[in-house]
N, C-alpha and C positions, 0 to 999 in steps of 0.2 A: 633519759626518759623524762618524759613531761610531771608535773607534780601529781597524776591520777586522779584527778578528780571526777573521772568520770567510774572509781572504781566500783562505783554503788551500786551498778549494773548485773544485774544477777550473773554472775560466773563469771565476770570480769576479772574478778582480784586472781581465783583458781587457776584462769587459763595465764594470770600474767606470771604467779609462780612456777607454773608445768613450764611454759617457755623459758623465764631466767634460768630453772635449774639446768635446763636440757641445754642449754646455748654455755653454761658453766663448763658441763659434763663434755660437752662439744669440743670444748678449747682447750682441750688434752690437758685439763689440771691432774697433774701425772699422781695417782694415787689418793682420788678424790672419790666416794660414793654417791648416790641416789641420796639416801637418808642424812648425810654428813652435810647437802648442801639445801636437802629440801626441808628439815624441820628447824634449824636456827632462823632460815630465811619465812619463815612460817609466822614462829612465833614473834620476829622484830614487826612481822608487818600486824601481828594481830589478830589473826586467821581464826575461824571455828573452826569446829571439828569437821563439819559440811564441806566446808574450800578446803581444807586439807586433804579431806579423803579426794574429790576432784580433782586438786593439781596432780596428787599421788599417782589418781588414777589415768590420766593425761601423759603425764612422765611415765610412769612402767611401761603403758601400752605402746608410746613412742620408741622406745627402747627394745620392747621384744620384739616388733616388728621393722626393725629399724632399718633391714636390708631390703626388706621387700618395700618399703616406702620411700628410700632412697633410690632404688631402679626406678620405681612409678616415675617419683618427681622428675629425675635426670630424662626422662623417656620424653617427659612434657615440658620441657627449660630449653629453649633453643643457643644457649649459653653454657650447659649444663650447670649441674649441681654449682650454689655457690663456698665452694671447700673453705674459702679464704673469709665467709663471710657467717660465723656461727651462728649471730643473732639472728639473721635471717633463715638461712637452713636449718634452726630450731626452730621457728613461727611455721614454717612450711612441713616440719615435721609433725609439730605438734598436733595441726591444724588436720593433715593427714591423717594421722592415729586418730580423733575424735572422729570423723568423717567414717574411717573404713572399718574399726574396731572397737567402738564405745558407744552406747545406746546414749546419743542427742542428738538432734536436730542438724540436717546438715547446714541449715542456712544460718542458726546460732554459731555453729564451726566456724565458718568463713567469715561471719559479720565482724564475730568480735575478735577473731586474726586480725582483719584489717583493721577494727579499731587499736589494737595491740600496735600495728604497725605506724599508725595513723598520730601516735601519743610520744610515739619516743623519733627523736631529730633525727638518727643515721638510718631509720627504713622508713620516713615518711615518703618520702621520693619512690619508695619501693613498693607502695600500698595498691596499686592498680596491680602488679605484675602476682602479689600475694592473693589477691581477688583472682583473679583470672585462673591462676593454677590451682589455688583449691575449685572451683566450681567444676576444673577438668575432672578431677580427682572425684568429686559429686558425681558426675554424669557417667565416671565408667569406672567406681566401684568398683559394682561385680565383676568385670574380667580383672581389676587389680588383685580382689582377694583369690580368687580363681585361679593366676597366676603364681601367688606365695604359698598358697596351699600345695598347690603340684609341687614344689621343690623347697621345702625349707631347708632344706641344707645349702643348697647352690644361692640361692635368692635372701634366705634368713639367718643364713651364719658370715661370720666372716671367714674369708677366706683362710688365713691362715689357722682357723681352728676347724676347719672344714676338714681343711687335709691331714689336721695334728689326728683328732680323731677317726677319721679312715682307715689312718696309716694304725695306728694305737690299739682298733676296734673291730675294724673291718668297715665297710661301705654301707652294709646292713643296716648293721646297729649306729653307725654315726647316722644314719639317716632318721631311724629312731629315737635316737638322743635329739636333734634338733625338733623333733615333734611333739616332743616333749617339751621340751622350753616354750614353743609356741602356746600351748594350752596353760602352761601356769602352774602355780601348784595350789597346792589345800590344806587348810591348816591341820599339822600334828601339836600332840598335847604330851607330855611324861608328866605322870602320874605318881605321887609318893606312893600311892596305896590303894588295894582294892580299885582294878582297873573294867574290873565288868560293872559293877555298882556306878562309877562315872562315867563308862561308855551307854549306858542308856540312861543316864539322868542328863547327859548332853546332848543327845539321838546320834552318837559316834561309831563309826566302827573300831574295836579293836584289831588290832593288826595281828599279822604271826610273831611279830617282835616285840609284843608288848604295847607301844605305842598307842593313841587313839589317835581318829582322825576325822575331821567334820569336813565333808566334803564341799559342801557349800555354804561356809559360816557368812552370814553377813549381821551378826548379832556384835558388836565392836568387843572385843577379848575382853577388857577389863568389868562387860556387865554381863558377862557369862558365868552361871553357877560354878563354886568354886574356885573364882580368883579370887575373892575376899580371903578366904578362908586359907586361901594358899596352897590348893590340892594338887596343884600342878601348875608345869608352865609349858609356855611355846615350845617348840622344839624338836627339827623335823626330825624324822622318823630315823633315819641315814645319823643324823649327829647324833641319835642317843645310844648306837652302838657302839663306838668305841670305851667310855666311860664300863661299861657293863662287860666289854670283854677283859678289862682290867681286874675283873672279881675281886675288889677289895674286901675285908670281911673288917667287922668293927676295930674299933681302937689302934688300924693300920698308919702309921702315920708317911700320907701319901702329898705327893706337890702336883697340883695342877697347874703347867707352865703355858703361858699364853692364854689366860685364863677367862678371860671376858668375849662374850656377855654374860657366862655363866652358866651355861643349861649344863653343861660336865660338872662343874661343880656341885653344884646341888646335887647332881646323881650322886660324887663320889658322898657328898654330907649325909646326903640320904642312907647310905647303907652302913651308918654309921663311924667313915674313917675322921681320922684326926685332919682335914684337907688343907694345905697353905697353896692359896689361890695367888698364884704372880701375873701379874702384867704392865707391860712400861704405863697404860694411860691411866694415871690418877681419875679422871671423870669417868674413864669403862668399870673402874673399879669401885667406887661409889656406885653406878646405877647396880653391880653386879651384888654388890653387899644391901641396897634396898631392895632387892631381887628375894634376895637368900632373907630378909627379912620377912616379907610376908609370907614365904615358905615357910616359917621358923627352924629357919635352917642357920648354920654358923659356922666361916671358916675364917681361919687368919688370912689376912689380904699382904701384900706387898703391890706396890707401885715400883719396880724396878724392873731393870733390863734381865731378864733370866739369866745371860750369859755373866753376869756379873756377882753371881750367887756364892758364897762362899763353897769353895769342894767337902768342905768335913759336914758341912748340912745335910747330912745323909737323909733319902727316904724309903722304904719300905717297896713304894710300888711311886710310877711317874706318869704320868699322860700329858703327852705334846701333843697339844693340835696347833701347830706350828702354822707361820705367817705364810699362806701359798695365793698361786693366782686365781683362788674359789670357782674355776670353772665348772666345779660342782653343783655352783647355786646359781646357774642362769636362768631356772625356772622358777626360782625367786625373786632374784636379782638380777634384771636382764638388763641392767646397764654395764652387769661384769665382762659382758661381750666385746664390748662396744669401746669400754674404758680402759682395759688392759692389754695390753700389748706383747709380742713373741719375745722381744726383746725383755720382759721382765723376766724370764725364765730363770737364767743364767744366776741372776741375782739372788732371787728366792732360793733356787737352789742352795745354792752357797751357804746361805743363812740359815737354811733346815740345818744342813749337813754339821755347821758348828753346833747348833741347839741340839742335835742328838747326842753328839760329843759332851759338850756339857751335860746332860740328862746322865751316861754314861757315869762320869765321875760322881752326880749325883745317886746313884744307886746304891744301895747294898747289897753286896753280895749274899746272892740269891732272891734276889727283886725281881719287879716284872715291870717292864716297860710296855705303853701301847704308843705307838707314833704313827700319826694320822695326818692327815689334809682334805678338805673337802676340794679335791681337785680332780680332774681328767687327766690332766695330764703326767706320764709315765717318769718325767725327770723328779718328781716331786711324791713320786708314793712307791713302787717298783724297781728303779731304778736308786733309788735314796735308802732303800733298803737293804737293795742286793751293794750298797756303796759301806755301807755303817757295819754289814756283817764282817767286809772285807777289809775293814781296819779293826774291830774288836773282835780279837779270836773268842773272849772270854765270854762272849754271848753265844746265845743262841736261839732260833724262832721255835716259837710255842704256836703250834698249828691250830687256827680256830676252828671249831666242827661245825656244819650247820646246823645243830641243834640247839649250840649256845645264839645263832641268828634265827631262829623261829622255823628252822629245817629248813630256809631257803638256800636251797645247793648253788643258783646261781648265783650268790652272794660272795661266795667264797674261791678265790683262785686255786690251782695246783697244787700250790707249795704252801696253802694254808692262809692266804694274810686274806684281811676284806675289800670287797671288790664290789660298791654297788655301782650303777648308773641310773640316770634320771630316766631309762627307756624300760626300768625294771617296774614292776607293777601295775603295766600302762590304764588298767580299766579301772573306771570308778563313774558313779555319778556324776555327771556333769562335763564327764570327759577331763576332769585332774585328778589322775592317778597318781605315778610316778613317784620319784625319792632322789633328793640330793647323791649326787659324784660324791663317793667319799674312798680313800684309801685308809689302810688300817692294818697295820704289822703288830703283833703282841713276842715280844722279846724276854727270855730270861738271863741275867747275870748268873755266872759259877759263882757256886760257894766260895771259893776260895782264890 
């Protein structure tokens, strides 16, 4: 890239962040996020909060849409798609997403793509052909979004989770699940206290589970009443079940394992247990403990590998919300689609199935375990379940009711464990309804 000195350019710098990150995320950095590559790269270069939100906005939008904008492209590349070449099929992505999904200007889109292309040495050569296919992409729009709408599942998933979900879900609701990703989500809020009192002091609705939820916040989190004061934090609706199906009661001394960012923990500090927060990343575990600060909340932190826990460490009660493929949070996170692969499965798998084991010898007998993932997928919440019963006779599942889930009956499976998806609650203001994939089994040890 050129030294930018042309970055003075109003939304120059934002769109050249949305594209380095996307061209990053592109190049199969196996195990890389959105936010992991878009706020260090933010703050080297200096960014306001304005281009931040911008590139953010750029990046998500590129991402959610990302199947339906790579059909367009391929449809109008008489080369097609260039696979081999990310920096460029992230400019053309990028460049698409403002165009077909983001309220600016379509000729700002295009100009300053090819300025983008135009600054850095390996797509200058490229700059006419970036011109040329965005302005296609201008001109016929409407039948592009026209087309992603009729099928997001075919057009807006990838395939291999296309058919995971079909097979998993039925054809139905995989179709509803991906319409859901489309649309986004809305921010939820967990509340220490008195949650009707902050659900119209922030014009929120409360949920049946407790939860608030602001369906169209564009007020930035941290100058919202009651983050000073620390009355609540982020945290979608879906993650603040498990913690709560755990029913710690005070002075419990319980281990939250895999513990950051922290919205579990705080729940379990909140209802007063004794909580040792583990997790391998020393920096997840600083923001989590300045988290639990201005909550004025407090729990013992560990920075280590869970599996590596002493056995006699005994805990009262456990909550794993275990390392999975979060296909749960596509409609948060909709580069999880994009970036994670079938082949991760296998892996994760394996890695629950030890961390339950472990959790296991960490228990006392007659403790309550809750083991979660914010996933869809079956090897990792159903399947890891009916696996862990069939190696510990000494357990056994504690059936949730839906009344400890706010009486939502679809919430809950057959055999008791929790079962939301993001096709659940689909109506709201603004058209983001919905709630994070989460699975969620509650386990008890024998006494004896």
């Amino acid at each position: 890239m050129d030294d930018g000195h042309d970055d003075r350019t109003a939304g120059l710098a934002a769109r050249r962040l949305a594209h380095a990150s996307v061209a990053d995320l592109l190049g199969a950095r196996s195990g890389t996020v959105l936010d992991d590559v878009l706020d260090p790269a933010a703050a080297r270069a200096s960014l306001g909060a304005q281009d931040l939100g911008l590139a953010r906005a750029i990046a998500a939008a590129t991402f959610r849409h990302l199947g339906v904008i790579r059909h367009a492209l391929a449809a109008r590349m008489t080369q097609g798609l260039p696979e081999d070449q990310p920096r460029l099929l992230a400019l053309l992505a990028t460049g698409a997403a403002q165009i077909l999904y983001l309220n600016v200007q379509d000729h700002a889109a295009v100009d300053l793509s090819v300025r983008i292309a135009k600054n850095e040495a390996a797509l200058r050569h490229l700059s006419g052909l970036v011109n040329a296919v965005l302005r296609r992409i201008a001109r016929e729009q409407a039948a592009i979004r026209q087309e992603g709408d009729a099928d997001p599942l075919g057009l807006g998933t990838p395939a291999w989770l296309a058919r995971r979900w079909s097979a998993a879900h039925g054809a139905a609701t995989a179709r509803a699940i991906a319409e859901a990703h489309m649309r986004g989500a809305p921010l939820d809020l967990t509340v220490k206290a008195d949650p009707e009192t902050w659900a119209e002091r922030l014009g929120a609705r409360l949920l049946p589970t407790g939860s608030l939820r602001l369906d169209d916040a564009r007020t930035p989190v941290p100058q919202l009443a009651g983050y000073d004061s620390g009355a609540w934090w982020v945290q979608d609706a879906a993650a603040a079940l498990p913690a709560r199906l755990l029913a710690v009661r005070p002075g419990e001394r319980v281990a939250d394992l895999c513990a950051a960012p922290g919205g579990k923990t705080a729940q379990l500090a909140a209802a007063g247990a004794a909580v040792v927060a583990v997790d391998r990343s020393e920096a997840r575990l600083r923001r989590l403990s300045e988290n639990l600060a201005r909550l004025g909340l407090a729990a013992e932190t560990r920075a280590v590998d869970a599996l590596t826990l002493p056995d006699d460490d005994q805990f009262d009660a456990i909550l794993l919300d275990a390392p999975c493929s979060a296909t749960g949070t596509i409609r948060r996170h909709p580069d999880v689609a994009w970036t994670k692969r079938e082949g991760d499965l296998p892996r994760l798998a394996a890695l629950q199935g030890k961390l339950l084991d472990k959790a296991a010898r960490l228990l006392r007998p007659g403790g309550r375990l809750v083991y979660c993932t914010c996933s869809l997928e079956p090897e990792e919440g159903e399947a890891q379940a009916d696996a862990f019963l069939a190696r510990h006779s000494d357990f056994a599942r504690l059936p949730i009711a839906a009344e400890e889930v706010g009486g939502e009956t679809g919430f809950v499976s057959e055999r008791g464990d929790l079962r939301t998806l993001p096709s659940h609650w689909p109506d709201a203001a603004g058209g983001r309804g919905g709630i994070d994939g989460f699975f969620a089994v509650r386990l008890r040890k024998a006494e004896t």
